[in-house]
TORVOMAR-407555 format. One record per residue (C-alpha): residue number from 1; residue in three letters; z, y, x. Coordinates in Angstrom, 2 decimals. Layout:
BEGIN
i/aa/c3/c2/c1
NUM/ALA/Z/Y/X
...
// end
This chain:
BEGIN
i/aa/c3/c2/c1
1/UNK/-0.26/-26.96/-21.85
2/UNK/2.59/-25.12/-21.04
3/UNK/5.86/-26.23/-22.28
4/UNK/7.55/-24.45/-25.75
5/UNK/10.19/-21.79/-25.08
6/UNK/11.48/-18.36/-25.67
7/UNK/9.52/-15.21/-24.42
8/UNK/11.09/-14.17/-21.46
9/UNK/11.96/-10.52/-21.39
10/UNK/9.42/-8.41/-18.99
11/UNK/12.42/-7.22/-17.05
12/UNK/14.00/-10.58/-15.92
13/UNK/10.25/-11.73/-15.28
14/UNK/9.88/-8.98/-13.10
15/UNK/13.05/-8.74/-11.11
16/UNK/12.02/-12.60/-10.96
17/UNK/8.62/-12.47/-8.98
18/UNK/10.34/-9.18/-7.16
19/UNK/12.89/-11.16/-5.76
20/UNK/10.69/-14.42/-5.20
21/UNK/11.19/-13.40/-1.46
22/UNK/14.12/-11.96/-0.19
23/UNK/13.97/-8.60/2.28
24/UNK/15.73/-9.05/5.75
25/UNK/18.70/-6.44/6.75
26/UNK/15.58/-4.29/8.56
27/UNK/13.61/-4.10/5.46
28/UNK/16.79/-3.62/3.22
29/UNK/17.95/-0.78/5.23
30/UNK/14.25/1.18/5.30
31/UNK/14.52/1.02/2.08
32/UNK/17.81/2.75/1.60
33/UNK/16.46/5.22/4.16
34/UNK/13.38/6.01/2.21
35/UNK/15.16/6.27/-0.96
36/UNK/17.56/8.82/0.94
37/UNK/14.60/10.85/1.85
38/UNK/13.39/10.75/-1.67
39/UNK/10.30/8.07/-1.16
40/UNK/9.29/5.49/-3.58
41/UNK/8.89/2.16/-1.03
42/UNK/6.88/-0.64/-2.11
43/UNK/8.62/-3.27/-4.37
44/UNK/9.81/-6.20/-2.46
45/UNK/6.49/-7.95/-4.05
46/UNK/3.86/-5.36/-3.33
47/UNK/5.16/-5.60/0.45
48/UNK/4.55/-9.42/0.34
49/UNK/1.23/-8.81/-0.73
50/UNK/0.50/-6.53/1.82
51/UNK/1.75/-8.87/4.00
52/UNK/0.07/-11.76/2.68
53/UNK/-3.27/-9.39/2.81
54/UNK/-2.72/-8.54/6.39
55/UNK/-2.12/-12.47/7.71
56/UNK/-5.16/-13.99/5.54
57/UNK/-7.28/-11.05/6.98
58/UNK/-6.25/-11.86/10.54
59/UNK/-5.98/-8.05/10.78
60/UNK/-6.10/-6.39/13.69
61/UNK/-7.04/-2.20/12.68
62/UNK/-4.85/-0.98/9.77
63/UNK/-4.54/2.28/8.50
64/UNK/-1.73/3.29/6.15
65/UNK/-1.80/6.53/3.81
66/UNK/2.03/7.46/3.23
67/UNK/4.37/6.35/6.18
68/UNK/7.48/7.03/4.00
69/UNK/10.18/5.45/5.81
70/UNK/8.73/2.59/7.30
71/UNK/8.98/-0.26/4.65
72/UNK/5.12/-0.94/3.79
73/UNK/4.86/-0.62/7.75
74/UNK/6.94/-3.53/8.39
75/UNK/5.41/-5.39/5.78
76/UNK/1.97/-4.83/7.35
77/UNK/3.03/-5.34/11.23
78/UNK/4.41/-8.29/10.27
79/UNK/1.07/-10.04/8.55
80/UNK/-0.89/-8.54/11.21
81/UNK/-1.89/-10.39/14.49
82/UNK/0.16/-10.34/17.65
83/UNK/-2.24/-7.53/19.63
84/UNK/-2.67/-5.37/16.12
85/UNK/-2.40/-1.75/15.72
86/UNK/-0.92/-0.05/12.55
87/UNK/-2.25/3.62/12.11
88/UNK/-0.74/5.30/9.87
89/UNK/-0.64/8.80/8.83
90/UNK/2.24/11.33/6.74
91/UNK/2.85/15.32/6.32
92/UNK/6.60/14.75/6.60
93/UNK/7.87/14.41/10.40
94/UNK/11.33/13.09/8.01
95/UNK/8.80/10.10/7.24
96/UNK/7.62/9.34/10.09
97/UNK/11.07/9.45/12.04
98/UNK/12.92/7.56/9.88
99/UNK/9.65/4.94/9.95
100/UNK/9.87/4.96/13.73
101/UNK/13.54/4.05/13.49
102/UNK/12.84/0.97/11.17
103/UNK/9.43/-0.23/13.91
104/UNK/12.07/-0.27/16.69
105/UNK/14.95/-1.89/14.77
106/UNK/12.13/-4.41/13.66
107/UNK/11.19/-4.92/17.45
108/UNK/7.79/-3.65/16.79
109/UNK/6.53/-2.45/20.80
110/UNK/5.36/1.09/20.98
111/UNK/1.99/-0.05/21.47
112/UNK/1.64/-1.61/18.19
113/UNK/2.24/1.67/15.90
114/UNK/0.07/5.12/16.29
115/UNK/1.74/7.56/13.77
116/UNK/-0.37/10.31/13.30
117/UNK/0.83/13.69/11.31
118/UNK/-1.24/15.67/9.14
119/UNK/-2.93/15.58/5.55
120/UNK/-4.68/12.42/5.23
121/UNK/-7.93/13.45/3.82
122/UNK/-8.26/15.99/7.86
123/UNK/-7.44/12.79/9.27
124/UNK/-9.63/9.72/7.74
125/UNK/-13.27/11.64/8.26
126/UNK/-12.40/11.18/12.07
127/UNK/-11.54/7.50/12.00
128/UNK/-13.98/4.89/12.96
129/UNK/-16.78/4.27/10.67
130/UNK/-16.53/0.25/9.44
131/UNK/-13.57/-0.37/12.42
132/UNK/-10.96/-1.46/10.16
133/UNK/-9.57/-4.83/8.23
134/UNK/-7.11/-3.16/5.50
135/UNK/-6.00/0.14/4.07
136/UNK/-3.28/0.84/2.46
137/UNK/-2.32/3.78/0.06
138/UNK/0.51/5.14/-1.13
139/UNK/0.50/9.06/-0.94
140/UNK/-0.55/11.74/-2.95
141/UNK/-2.14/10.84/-6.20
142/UNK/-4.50/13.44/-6.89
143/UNK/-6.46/12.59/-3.68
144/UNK/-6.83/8.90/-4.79
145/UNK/-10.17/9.27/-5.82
146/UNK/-10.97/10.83/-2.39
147/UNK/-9.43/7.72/-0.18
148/UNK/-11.27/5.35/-2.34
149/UNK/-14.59/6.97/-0.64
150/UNK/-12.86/7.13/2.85
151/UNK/-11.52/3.45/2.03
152/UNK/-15.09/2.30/1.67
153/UNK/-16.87/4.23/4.87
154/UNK/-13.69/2.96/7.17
155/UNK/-13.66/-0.95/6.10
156/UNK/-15.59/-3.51/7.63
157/UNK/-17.22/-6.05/5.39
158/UNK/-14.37/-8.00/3.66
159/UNK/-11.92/-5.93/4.62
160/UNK/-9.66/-4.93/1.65
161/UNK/-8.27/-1.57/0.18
162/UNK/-4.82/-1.58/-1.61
163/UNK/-3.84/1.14/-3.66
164/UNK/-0.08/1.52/-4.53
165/UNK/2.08/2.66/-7.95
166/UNK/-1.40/2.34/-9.63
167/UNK/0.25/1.75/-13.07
168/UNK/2.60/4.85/-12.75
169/UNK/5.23/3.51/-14.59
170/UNK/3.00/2.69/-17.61
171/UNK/1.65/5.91/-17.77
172/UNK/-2.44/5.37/-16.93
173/UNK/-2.29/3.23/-20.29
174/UNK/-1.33/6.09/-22.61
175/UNK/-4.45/8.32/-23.23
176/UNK/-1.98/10.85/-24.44
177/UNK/-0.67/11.75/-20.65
178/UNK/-3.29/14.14/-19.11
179/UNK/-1.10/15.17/-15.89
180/UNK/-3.18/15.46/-12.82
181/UNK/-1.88/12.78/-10.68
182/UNK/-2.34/9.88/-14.21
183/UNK/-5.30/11.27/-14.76
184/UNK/-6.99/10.62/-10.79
185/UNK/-5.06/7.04/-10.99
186/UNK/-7.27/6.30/-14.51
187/UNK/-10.31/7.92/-11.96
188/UNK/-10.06/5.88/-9.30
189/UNK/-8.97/2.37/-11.29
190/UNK/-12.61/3.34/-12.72
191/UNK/-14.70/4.14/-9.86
192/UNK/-13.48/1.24/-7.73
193/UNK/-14.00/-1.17/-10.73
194/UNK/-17.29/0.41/-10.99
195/UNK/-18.02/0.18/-7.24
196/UNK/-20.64/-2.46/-6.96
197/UNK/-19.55/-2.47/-3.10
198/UNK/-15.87/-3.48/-3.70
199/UNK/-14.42/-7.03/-5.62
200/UNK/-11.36/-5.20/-7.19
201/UNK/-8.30/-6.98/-9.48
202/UNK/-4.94/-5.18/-10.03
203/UNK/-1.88/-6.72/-10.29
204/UNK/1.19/-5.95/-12.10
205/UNK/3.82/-5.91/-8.80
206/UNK/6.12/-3.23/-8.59
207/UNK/4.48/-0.16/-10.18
208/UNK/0.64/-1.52/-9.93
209/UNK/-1.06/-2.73/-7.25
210/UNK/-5.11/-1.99/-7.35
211/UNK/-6.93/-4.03/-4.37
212/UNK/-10.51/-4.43/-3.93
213/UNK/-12.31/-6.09/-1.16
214/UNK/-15.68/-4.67/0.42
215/UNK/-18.25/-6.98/-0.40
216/UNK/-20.78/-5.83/2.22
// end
């Protein structure tokens, strides 16, 4: 039984798991970058559980929706094997510069990154069926319901889909908000849950994190 005390405000709780692991100077300044350019990075804990994702996967094929400036990059390159190749994909050359800025301050080699520009949903049908370990998203919201199904047809058994800012700032959970991007987040929270090919949980790090693991 856990021990008697206070409630602990939700805001030190979170900036408590948040900062459960600290960012190195390379992270710290992508960061600043993206937020410059006007992205939304990954909390500090949604990048550790990409990473964490990526090293227990022994993942070798990513493919990353939303190269911002680099940050949920770093976190995957870094849980990834030695030989493994992040492919990720943005409409913003800005993005993608400033990411390739943070790979070579990071020591990532060339060979390691292929950054591909170009709407996401042109890009995914031409990707290898089943050839990949993880997916990550974190781009436009309307089209999540669209990378779930691209999610499913490019992951190899087990592999796992993550789905970023899920939660959008608490809006999915008021039925009042009928905006198009809350109201494909509440779409595709759905059809993945209702996905009998995908294991899905969400968790509450940074603004939501929805994975769900292919099953077969």
């Amino acid at each position: 039984m856990a021990p008697d005390s206070p409630t602990i405000a939700s805001d030190a709780l979170n900036a408590y798991v948040e900062g459960y692991l600290s960012e190195d100077d390379t992270l710290v300044t992508a960061r600043a970058r993206g937020v410059e350019l006007g992205c939304s990075p990954i909390s500090p804990g949604g990048g550790a559980a990409l990473r964490f994702l990526a090293t227990a996967l022994k993942a070798k094929a990513v493919v990353e929706i939303g190269t911002g400036s680099g940050v949920s990059g770093l976190y995957l390159l870094r849980g990834m094997t030695a030989d493994g190749v992040l492919t990720s994909i943005d409409v913003e050359p800005e993005h993608q510069s400033a990411a390739k800025r943070a790979f070579a301050d990071a020591g990532v080699g060339p060979g390691r990154t292929r950054l591909i520009m170009g709407r996401a949903l042109d890009v995914l049908p031409r990707l290898t069926e089943e050839a990949y370990d993880l997916l990550y998203v974190d781009a436009a919201k309307p089209e999540y319901p669209s990378y779930h199904e691209q999610g499913v047809r490019l992951l190899r058994p087990g592999g796992v889909i993550a789905f970023d800012s899920v939660l959008w700032s608490g809006r999915v959970a008021n039925p009042a908000r009928r905006d198009a991007e809350t109201v494909a987040l509440r779409e595709v929270a759905r059809a993945v849950r209702e996905d009998d090919r995908l294991v899905p949980v969400m968790l509450p790090l940074g603004d939501g994190l929805l994975l769900a693991a292919k099953n077969h």
